[in-house]
C-alpha positions as a printed Julia matrix, in Angstrom:
66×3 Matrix{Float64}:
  0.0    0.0    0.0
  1.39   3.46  -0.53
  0.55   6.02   1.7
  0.27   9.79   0.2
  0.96  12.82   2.56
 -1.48  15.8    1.32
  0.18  18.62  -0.4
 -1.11  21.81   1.43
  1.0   24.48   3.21
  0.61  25.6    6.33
 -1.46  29.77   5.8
  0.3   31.79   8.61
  4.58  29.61   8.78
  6.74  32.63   8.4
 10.37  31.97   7.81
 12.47  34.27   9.73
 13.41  36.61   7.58
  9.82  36.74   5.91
  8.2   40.33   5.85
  5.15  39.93   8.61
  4.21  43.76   8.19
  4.41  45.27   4.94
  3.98  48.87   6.24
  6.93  49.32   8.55
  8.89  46.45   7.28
  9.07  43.61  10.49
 10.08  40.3   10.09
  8.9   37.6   11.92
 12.88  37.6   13.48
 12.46  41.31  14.37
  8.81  40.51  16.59
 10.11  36.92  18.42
 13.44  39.03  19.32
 11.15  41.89  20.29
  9.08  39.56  22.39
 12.17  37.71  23.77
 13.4   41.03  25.28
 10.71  42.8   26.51
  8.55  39.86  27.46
  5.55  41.55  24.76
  6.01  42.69  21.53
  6.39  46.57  21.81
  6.45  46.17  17.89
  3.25  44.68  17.6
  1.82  47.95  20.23
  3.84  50.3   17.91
  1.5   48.8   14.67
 -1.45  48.91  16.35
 -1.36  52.59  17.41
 -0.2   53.64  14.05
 -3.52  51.72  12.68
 -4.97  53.95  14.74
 -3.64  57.18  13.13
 -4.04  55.59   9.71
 -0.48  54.8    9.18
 -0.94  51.66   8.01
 -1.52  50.9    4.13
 -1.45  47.22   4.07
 -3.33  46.67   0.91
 -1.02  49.03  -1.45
  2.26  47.13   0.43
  1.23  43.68   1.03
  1.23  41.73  -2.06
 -1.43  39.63  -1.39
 -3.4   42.56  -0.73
 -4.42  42.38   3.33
């Protein structure tokens, strides 16, 4: 019998090095560092308050549009 593994990928595995925000150019490295250190990403709180302010332009930067 042969067994065959499905072939789907996994939406939200980052590499390290992968862009996570588009807007103020993070990688997934830069966050889990910033989380390491400060025990909360202080990244993630910067991003959200610039949202806030309309800062953010995720559809023009992203290329999958989001």
């Amino acid at each position: 019998m042969i067994e065959i593994e499905p072939n789907y990928q996994k939406r939200n595995e980052f590499k390290n090095d992968d862009l996570v925000c588009y807007c103020f150019k993070h990688t997934k490295r830069d966050i889990e560092n910033d989380f390491m250190k400060n025990g909360r990403s202080l990244i993630y709180e910067k991003i959200a308050l610039e949202k806030k302010k309309g800062a953010c332009n995720c559809a023009e930067e992203n290329p999958k549009g989001r």
